[in-house]
N, C-alpha and C positions, 0 to 999 in steps of 0.2 A: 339835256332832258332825256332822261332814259323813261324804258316803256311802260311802266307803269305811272309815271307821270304821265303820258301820252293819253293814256287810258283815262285817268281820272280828268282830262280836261277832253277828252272826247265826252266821256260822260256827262260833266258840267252841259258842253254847249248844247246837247241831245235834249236835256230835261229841262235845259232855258230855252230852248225851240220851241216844247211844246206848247204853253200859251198864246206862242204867237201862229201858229198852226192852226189852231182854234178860232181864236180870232179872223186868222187873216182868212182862212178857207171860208167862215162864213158870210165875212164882207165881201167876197169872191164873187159867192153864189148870191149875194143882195145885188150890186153893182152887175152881173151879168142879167139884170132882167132889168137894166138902165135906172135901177135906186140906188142914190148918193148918199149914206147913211155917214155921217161923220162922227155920232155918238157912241164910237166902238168905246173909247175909254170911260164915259158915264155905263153902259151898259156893263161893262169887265167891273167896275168898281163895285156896282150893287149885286150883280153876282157873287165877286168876292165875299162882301158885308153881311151879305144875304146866305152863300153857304156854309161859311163861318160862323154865322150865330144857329143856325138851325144844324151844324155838325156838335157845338159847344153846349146846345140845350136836351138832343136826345143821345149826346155819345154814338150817333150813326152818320162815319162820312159821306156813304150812300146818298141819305136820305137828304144832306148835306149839298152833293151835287144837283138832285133834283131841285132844292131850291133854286141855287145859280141857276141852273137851266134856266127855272120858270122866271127866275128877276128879270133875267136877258130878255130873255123871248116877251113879257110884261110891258118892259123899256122898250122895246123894240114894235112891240105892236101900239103904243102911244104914237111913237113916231112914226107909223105909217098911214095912223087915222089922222092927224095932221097933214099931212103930205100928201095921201094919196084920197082920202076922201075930202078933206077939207082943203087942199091943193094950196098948202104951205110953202113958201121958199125951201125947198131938199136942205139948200147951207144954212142958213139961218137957222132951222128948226134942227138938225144936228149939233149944232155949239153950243146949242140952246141946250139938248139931250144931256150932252156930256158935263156941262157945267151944273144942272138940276144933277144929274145923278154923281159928281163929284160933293155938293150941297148935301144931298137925301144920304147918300151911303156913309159920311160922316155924322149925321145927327142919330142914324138909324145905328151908328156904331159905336156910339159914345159906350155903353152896358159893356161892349166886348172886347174893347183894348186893352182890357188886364185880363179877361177871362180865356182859361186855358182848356182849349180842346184836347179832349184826354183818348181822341183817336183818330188816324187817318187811313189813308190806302196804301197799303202794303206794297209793295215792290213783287212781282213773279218771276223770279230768273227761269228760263229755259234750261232744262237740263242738255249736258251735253255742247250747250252753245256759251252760256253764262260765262266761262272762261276762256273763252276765246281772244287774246291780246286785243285791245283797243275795240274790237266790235263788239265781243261780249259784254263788258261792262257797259257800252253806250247803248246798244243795240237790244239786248238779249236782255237786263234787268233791269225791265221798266218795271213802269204799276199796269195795270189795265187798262187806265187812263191814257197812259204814253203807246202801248199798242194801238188803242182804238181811234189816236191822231193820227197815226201812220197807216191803219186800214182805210179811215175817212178820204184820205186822198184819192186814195182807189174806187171808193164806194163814189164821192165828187163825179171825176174825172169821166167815171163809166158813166154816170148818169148826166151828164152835160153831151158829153161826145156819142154816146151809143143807145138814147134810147127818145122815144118822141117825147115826154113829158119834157126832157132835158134840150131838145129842138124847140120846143113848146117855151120854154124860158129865154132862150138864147132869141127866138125871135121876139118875141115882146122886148128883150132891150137894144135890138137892132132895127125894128121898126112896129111900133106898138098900133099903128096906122094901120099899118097891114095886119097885122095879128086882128085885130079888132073886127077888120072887115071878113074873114074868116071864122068869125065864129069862138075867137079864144077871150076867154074873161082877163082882157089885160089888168086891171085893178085887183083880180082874185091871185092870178098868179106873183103879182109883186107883192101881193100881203104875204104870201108862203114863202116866198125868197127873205123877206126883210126878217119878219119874226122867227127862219130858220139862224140869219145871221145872227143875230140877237139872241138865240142860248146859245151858240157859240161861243158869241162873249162873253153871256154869260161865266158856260162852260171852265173860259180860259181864264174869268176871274176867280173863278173857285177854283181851279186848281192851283192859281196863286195861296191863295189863304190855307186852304183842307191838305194839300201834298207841298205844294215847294215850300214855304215858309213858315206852313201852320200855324199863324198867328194872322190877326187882324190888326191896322192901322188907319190914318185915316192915308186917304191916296197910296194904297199898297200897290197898285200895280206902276207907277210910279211913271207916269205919259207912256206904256207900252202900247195903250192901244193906235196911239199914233204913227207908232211904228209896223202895227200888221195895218195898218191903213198906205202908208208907204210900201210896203210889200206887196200888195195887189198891183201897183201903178210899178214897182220892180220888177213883179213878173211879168208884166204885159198881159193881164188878165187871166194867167195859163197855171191850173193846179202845180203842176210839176215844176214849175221853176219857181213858184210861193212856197214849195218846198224846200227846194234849194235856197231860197233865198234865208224864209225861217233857220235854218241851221249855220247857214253864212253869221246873222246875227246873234243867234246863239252861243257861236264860237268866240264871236267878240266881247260874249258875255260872260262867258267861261274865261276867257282870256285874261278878263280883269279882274275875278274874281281867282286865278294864279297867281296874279301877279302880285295882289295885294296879301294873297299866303306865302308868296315864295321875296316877301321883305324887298320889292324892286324899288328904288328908290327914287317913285314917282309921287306925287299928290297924291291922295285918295281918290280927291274932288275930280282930279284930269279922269282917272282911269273910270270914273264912275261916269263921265260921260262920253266914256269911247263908245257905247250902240249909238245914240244919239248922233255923234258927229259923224259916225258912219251911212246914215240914215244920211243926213245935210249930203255929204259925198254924194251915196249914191242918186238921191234926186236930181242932182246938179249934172252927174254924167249923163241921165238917162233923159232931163231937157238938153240936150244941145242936140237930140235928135226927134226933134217933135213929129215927126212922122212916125218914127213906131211906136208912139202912144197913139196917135191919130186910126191909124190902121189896124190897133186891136182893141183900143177900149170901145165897148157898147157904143151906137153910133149914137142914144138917145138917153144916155148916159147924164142923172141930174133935171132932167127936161122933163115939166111936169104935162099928163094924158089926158086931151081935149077927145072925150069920144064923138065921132062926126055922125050923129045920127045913130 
């Protein structure tokens, strides 16, 4: 493998990261305020459907994303009036999300499966960097899309770890009890957590449809959002290694889609579920030590908020 192969499968796993970055960064910030949202992949789907028909109908990928956004965050605020006002089962009413909006994103997309979006988001190389062996191409010539997942971590991280609104979240999903008796709107602030995760997903469905594949199907994102839902419980709740982890799988996504240009003389079918049985692996390492899920996930994590008075 010389270096410019290097390069182009750095760049693959970079740009298969990013949806799940999306994804996984906003189920991040749902689940740290103790909301168990399980309907990333309904949410990513009607995003997807959602900014693909509206990039196909006015020629503006833009306006394209703001849809995803709004499906996500739509989907997302259904599930939490269920949940957190009407104090649903968290599991039940996620399976629930994601199988309705696997259902809705398919009937909603029926019009769009032949129809060809005749624009997306361009790519911005960095001058100066763009050529830089292996980091340029992956690093340096993204879209704006792909920068503003790599600023987000940053923007996340500081706002959970460095500022009170982000103390303010972190304690409602470590003890909503206390938070409450203090004076914080525990119900107000898991609705801003959930409906933020949810145009994430949106987010990361549309950039499925509008940049990575520019087409519509039905199940296009194809159970990834299961996978940035794995990734949260991979990082141990902690931005920076949902980072690391998103690009981990990415590469394995990149991997396969080398290997299936570079004529390896594998199944398709195997290579097509190496993220997947990677995913199985790592959950399976990371139970045999239940204590460091115990010690970092939200301590009230799924558990629905009885206010005492």
């Amino acid at each position: 493998m010389n270096i410019d192969q290097i390069s182009n499968l750095a760049a693959s796993a970079v740009v298969a990261a990013i949806p799940l970055m999306y994804a996984g960064l906003g189920e991040l910030v749902t689940e740290k305020s103790g909301v168990l949202n399980l309907g990333v992949e309904g949410m990513m789907l009607m995003g997807a459907v959602s900014g693909y028909a509206v990039t196909a109908t006015t020629n503006n990928a833009w306006l394209g994303v703001a849809a995803a956004i709004g499906a996500g965050a739509a989907m997302a605020l259904l599930f939490a009036f269920l949940t957190l006002t009407m104090l649903a089962n968290q599991v039940a009413t996620g399976l629930s999300l994601t199988i309705f909006g696997i259902g809705l994103s398919a009937y909603v997309g029926k019009p769009y499966t032949s129809a060809a979006a005749h624009t997306t988001i361009a790519a911005w190389p960095i001058p100066g960097l763009a050529h830089v062996p292996v980091l340029g191409p992956s690093v340096f010539t993204l879209t704006p899309l792909g920068y503003l997942a790599f600023a987000l971590f940053g923007a996340v991280a500081w706002f959970l770890y460095r500022t009170r609104a982000g103390l303010v979240l972190r304690s409602v999903g470590e003890s909503p009890q206390v938070a409450h008796s203090v004076g914080f709107s525990v119900v107000g602030v898991r609705y801003g957590a959930t409906v933020f995760g949810g145009g994430m997903a949106g987010l990361a469905g549309g950039y499925y449809s509008i940049v990575y594949l520019q087409l519509w199907q039905e199940q296009l994102t194809s159970g990834r959002g299961w996978i940035a839902l794995a990734l949260v419980v991979f990082a141990t709740w902690r931005p920076w290694r949902l980072l690391v982890g998103a690009l981990l799988f990415g590469a394995v996504t990149g991997l396969q889609f080398y290997a299936q240009g570079a004529g390896v003389p594998v199944p398709t079918q195997f290579l097509a579920m190496l993220p997947y049985l990677a995913t199985i692996v790592v959950l399976a390492v990371i139970s045999r030590n239940p204590n460091t899920i115990k010690l970092n996930a939200p301590a009230s994590l799924g558990k629905p908020f009885f206010a005492a008075g």
